[in-house]
N, C-alpha and C positions, 0 to 999 in steps of 0.2 A: 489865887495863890499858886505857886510855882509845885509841880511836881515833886524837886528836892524839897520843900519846905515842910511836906505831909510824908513822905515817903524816903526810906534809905533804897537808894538805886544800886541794885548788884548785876555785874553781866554771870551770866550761866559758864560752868566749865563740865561737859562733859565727852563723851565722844560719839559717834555715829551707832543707832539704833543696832547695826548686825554685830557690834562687837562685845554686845552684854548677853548676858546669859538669862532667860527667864528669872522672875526675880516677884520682890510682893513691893517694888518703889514705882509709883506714876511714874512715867518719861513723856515730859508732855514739850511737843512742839510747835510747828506753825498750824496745825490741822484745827477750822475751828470746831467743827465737831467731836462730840464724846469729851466737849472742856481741853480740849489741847490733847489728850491721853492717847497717845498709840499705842504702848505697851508698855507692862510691868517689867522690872530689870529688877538685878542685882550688882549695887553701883560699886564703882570701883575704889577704893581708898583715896584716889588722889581728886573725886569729883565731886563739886560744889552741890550737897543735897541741903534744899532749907528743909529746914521744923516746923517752921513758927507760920501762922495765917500769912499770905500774900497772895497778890494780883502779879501774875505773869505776862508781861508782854512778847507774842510772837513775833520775829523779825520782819514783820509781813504786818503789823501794828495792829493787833489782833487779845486784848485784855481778859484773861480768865480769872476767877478767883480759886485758892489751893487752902483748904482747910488745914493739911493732912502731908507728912511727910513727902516730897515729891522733889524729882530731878529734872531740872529743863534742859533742853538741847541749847552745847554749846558750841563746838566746832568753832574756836578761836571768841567766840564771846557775841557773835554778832549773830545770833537764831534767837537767842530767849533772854530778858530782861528781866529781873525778880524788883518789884516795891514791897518792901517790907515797912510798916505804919511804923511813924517814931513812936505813937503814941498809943497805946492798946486799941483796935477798932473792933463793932460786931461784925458778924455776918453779914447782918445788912449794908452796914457802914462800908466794907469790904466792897459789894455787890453793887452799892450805890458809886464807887468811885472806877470801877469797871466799866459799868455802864458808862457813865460819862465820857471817859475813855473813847469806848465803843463810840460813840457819838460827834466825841470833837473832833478824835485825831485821829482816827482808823484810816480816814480817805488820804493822810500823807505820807504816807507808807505804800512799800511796794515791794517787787523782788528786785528791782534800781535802786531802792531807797529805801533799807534796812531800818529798823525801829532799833538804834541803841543810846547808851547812858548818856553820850553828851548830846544824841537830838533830844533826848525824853526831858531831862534834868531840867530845859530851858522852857516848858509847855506850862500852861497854865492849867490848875483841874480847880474850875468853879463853875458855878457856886458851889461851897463848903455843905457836905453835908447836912448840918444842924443849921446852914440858911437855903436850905432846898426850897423851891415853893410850893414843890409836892410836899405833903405829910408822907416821905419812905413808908413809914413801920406802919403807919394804921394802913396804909393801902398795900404793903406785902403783907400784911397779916388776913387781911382780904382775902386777899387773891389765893393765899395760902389756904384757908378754910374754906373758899371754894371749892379748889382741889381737891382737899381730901374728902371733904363731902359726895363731889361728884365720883372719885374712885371707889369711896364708900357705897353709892348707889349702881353702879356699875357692873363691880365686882365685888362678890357676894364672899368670895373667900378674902379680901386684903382687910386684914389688920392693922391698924397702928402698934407701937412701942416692944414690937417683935424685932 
């Protein structure tokens, strides 16, 4: 299935990281460490901030997932691509269509060849979640209660649900 077909395609508008002012909004870019996240700003009235759960494409084709109020680097629209789900997704759903991402089309992308709306719109992202041929949920749910387990045995002071 076609990128557009799962996802509304938005390009980013905002401006170059030294021109905001420390802030409490993600400013996530092409960096793939720390999830895109260079620094907290406080955005400017005229700049495109989403709300809602989406998958960020850096210019550089580089897919994060954004739970949580957040501003991508726009500098004319070609740094950061938002897919917002037509259709309610979870977290994993989210995480699962990142990965993929990650996997199919990271390698056609470059600093020559910018990741935006009209390459993305035309990509294919399958298989569809719910015909994965991995089981997602039971095997993040795994891996997840490994984690915490092992943080649990580890470090004698972490808590969960603090």
């Amino acid at each position: 299935m076609l990128i557009r077909d799962l996802f509304r395609i938005d390009t980013a508008k905002s401006r170059s990281t030294d021109n905001y002012s420390p802030g409490e909004v993600p400013f996530v870019t092409n960096i793939e460490s720390n999830n895109g996240v260079v620094c907290y700003v406080e955005p400017f009235e005229d700049d495109k901030v989403f709300e809602n759960p989406a998958i960020c494409i850096s210019g550089l084709g580089y897919a994060t997932v954004h739970r949580i109020r957040f501003l991508p680097k726009g500098n004319g629209g070609d740094s950061c691509t938002v897919l917002t789900p037509h259709e309610s997704c979870s977290n994993t759903e989210l995480l699962y269509y990142a990965a993929l991402f990650n996997t199919l089309h990271k390698w056609r992308f470059s600093f020559g060849r910018k990741a935006n709306k009209r390459r993305l719109e035309k990509l294919d992202l399958k298989p569809l979640f719910k015909e994965s041929p991995v089981e997602v949920v039971s095997e993040s749910e795994e891996k997840n209660a490994l984690m915490l387990r092992l943080l649990q045995e580890n470090y004698s002071g972490f808590r969960t649900g603090v």
